[in-house]
N, C-alpha and C positions, 0 to 999 in steps of 0.2 A: 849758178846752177848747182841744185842738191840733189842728191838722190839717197835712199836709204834702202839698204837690202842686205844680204850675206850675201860675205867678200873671202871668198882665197884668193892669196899671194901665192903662187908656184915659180919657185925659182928655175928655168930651165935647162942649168947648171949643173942640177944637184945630180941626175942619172950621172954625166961623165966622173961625178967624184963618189960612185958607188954608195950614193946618200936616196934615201925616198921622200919625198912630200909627206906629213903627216895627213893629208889628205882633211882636214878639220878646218870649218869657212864658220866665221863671225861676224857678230850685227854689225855693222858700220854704216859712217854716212860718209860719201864720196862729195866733193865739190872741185868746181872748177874756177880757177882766178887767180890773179898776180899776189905774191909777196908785196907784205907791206913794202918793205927797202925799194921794192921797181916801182911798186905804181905811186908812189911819193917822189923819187929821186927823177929828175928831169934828165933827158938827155938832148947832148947840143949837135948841131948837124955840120956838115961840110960848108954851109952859109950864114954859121953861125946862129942860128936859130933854134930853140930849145924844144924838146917833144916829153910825154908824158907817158911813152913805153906802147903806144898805140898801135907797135908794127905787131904786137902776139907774139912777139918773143919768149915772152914772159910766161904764158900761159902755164899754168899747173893743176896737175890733178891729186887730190888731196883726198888720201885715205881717213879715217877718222876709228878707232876701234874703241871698245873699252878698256880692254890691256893698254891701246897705245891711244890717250885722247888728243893728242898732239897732232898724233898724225905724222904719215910719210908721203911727201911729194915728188912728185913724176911728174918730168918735162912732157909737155906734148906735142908742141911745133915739131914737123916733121922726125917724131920719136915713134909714131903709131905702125907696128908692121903688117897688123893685120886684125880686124874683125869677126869674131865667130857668132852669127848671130842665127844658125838654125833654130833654137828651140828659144826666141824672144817672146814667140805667144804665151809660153809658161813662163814667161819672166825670170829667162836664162840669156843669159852672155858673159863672153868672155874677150878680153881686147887684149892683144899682146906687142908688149912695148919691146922697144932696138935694146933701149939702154935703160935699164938693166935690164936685162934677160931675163922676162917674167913675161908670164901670164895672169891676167887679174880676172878672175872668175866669178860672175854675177851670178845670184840665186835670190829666190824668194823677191822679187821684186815688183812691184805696180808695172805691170805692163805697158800702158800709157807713159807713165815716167819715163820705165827705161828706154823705150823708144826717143821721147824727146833728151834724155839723156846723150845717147849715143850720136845723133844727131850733133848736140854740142860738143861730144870732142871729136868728131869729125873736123867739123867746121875749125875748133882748134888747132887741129896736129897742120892745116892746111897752109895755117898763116897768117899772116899780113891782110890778104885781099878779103880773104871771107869769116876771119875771127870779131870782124865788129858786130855779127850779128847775134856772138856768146852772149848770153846773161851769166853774168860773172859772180863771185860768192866773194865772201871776205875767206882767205885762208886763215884761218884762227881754230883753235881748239875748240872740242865738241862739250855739251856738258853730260852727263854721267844720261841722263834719261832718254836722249837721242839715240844712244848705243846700246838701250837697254833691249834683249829680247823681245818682240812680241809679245803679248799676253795672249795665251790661247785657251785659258781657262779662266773662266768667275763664278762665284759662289755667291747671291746673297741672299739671305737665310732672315733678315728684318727692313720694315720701311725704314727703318734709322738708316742703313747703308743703303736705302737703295739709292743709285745715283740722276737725279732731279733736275742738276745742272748742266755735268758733262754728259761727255758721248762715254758710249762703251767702246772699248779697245776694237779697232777694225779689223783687227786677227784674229777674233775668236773664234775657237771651235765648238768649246762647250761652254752652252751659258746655260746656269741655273738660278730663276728667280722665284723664289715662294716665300709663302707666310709673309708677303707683304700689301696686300687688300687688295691687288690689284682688278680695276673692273674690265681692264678691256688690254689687250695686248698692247707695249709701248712699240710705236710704227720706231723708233729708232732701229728697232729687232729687226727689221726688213731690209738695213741695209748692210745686214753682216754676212754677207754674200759666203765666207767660209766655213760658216756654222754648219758642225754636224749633228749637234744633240743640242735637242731645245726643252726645258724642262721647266716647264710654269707651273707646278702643282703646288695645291693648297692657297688658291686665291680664289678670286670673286668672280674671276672673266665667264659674259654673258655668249661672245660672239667673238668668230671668228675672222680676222681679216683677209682679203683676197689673198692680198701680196705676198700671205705668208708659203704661199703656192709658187713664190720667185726663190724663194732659197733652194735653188737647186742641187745644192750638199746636201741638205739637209736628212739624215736617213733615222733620227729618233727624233720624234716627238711626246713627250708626255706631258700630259693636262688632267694629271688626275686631281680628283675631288677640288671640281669649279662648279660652273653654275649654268654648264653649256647646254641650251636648249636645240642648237640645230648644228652640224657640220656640213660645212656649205658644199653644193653639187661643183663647184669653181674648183674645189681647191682639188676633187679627183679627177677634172683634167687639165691639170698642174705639172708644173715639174716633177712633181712629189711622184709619180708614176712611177718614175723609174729610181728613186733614189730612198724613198719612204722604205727603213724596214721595219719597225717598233714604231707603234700608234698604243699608246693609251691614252684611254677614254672612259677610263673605270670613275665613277663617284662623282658621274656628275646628272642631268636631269634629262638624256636623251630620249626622245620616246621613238624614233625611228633614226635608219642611216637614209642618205639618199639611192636611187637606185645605180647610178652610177661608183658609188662607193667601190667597188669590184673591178675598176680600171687602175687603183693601186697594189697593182701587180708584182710587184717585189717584197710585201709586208711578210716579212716573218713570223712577227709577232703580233697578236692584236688583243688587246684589252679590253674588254666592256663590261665588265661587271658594278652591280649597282646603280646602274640607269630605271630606264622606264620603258624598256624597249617592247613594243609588243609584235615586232617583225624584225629579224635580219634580212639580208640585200637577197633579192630571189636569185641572182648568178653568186652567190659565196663561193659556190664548188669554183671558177675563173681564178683564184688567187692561189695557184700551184706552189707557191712559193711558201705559203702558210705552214707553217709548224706546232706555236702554240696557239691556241684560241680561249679566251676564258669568258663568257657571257653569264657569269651567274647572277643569281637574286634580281633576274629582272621580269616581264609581263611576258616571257614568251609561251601562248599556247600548240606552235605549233613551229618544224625547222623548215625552212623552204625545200624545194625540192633539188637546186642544186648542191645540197650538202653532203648529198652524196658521193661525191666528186673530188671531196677533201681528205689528202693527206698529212696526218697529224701527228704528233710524237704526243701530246700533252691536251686532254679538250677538260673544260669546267663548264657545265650549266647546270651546276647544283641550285632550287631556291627557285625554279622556275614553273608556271603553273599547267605544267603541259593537259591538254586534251588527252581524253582516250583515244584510241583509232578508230574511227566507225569504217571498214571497205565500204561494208553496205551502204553505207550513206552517202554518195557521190554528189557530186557539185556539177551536173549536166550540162554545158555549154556546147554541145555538137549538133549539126542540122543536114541533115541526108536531101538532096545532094552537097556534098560541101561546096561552099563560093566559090567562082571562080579568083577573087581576091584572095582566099587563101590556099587554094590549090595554086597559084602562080608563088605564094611568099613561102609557100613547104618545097617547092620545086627551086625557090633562090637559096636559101637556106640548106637544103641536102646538097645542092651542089656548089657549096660555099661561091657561089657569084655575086663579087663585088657589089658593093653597094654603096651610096652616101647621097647628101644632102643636094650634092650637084646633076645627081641623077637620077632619085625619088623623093615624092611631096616627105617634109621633114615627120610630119605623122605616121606614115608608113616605114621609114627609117626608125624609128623608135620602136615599133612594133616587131619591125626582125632583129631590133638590137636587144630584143627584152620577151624572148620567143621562151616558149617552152620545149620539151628532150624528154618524146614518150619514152617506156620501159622498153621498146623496141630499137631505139636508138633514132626514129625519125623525128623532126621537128612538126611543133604544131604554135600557132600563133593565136587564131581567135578563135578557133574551132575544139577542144577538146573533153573529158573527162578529169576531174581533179579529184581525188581523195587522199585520206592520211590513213597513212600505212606506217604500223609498227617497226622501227629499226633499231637495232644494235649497234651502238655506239662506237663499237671495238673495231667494227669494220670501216671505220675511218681515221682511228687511235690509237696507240701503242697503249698510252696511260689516260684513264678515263675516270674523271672525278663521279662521286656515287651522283645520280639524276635526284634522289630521293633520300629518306633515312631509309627506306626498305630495303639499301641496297640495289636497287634498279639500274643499270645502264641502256635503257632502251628509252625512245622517244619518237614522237610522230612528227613524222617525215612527208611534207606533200609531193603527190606522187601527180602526173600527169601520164593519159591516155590520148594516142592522133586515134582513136577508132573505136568503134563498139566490141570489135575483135581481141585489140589489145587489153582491153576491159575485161572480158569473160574469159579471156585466157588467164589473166594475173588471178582473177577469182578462185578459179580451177584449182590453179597452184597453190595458192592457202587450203581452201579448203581439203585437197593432198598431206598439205603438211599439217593440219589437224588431229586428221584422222590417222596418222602415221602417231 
């Protein structure tokens, strides 16, 4: 039985001789098994009859480090004092043995393992009766690569390195692959469960895989300048929810996000410049957590109307073909009396009353998850007024790249209207601030 993790020795000793633990734990691998000399050397009985060390006597636990690859062993038949296994699901433990007075302090370990780890010296410190069902290790020395740290960082920068055969190291945290033609994400990438930053830029990839929505570290992704034509609706209700802060998506062939895009609610940062976008996500304003945002040089004539709603240190949509504002030109969708189906879905909606798939047809569900937020603060669904209205960029931005060479910071903003009232009032008030 092997196991591999960071290992402190804590001598329990050292406080009464006014000594401290340097408190520092290294890669080791631990195993469990007899010494050659016992499980070779026979022993003879009271009937004269010979045994092969079978009673767990023998049993040892076998440190293994790189400083020491030899390793230090500890008895474990009835040598075990006690178990500390609160924090096992983080693949922490600690086992403290009689003789020597030490604590052995597990970290960073396969969780799975160490549980069946511990399990085996259980069953060893016991004995005789219940040690036959250890799987046993040779105690022998480790070789240098066993001991070696984790790798939690890789770099590779050409298809010459890229690696074809092996696996990549199951530690990772940062992996970067580019400049290497890749067309499509390698699915080995799905099972590096401790990846925080994923960095595939400057390849060929068309598409996005599901799975890549299971790395639930995962809090940078960048994909800049590929050849991505859609970001799938899967991956924004993903793990990525709550763990996505940095998304670029700059240079590659987007021409829309999905409309769920806005449920990766932790994004700090968001990339998109150089696509083909001719629409951002109508809820944008949803991602509070937003900071910088850069969409320039792409198809957009016009901003949604939740853009409003964003708080920004940093905005760029220099390169983009904005409309004029027309007020006057409004996009008429209201009908006097309003429906009863949307007098019922502005009445669910203003008084945030739960909703879901288990208790409205899933079309209707889509419809108040994707509602519109007149100027007055009420909700409107299928019933309203739409136009684009002039806004200032500043009031969403600390630092705002120029709209144009002229200098410009302002851009059209769709605006929505629940009523003919709210309509003639916002009129009013431009035509006000005209004349002023």
């Amino acid at each position: 039985m092997k196991l591999q993790c960071d290992v402190e020795v804590i001598n329990r000793m050292l406080p009464s001789c006014g000594l401290k633990s340097k408190g520092r734990s290294s890669r080791a691998v631990l195993s469990i098994g007899r010494p050659e000399r016992e499980r070779a050397a026979p022993s003879t009985g009271s009937n004269g009859s010979t045994s092969t060390g079978s009673s767990g006597s023998g049993l040892h636990l076998l440190i293994c480090t790189s400083r020491d690859r030899s390793g230090a062993k500890y008895k474990l038949k009835e040598n075990v004092e006690k178990f500390f296994t609160w924090f096992v699901e983080e693949g922490k433990a600690t086992v403290r043995l009689k003789e020597p007075a030490i604590d052995i302090c597990l970290s960073k370990a396969d969780v799975t393992s160490l549980k069946s780890f511990l399990s085996a010296v259980r069953l060893a410190q016991r004995g005789a009766a219940a040690a036959g069902g250890v799987p046993l290790s040779a105690l022998c020395p480790v070789r240098a690569r066993e001991v070696e740290k984790p790798k939690q960082k890789l770099t590779v920068l050409s298809r010459r390195d890229y690696p074809l055969t092996r696996s990549f190291p199951p530690a990772l945290q940062q992996l970067q692959v580019s400049y290497c033609q890749l067309n499509r994400v390698d699915l080995r990438v799905l099972s590096l469960r401790a990846l925080r930053r994923l960095d595939l830029s400057n390849n060929r990839i068309r598409a996005l895989p599901a799975g890549l929505g299971d790395l639930r570290a995962l809090a940078e992704l960048v994909l800049h300048n590929n050849q991505l034509e859609r970001f799938g609706d899967e991956l924004c209700c993903s793990g990525l929810q709550t763990s996505l802060r940095l998304l670029d998506l700059s240079h590659n062939l987007l021409p829309a996000l999905p409309a769920r895009f806005c449920q990766l609610r932790q994004l700090v940062t968001l990339r998109l410049d150089h696509n083909r976008l001719q629409r951002l996500p109508f809820h944008l304003g949803r991602l509070s957590a937003l900071r910088f945002l850069s969409a320039a040089h792409n198809q957009l004539p016009v901003l949604p109307d939740g853009f409003r709603s964003l708080r920004l240190d940093t905005l760029d949509l220099f390169g983009n073909p904005f409309a004029r504002a027309h007020t006057l030109q409004p996009r008429m969708l209201i009908t006097l009396p309003l429906t009863l189906q949307e007098l019922a879905a502005r009445t669910v909606l203003d008084h945030r009353v739960p909703h879901s798939p288990q208790l409205l047809p899933l079309h209707l569900c889509r419809e108040l998850d994707f509602s519109s937020v007149c100027v007055c603060g009420r909700m409107c669904v299928n019933a309203f007024i739409q136009t684009a209205v002039s806004f200032n960029l500043h009031q969403v931005a600390h630092t705002v790249v120029l709209v144009d060479n002229m200098g410009g910071t302002e851009a059209p903003v769709h605006t929505h209207f629940c009523s003919l009232l709210c309509y003639c009032q916002h009129m009013d008030e431009c035509v006000q601030r005209e004349l002023r």
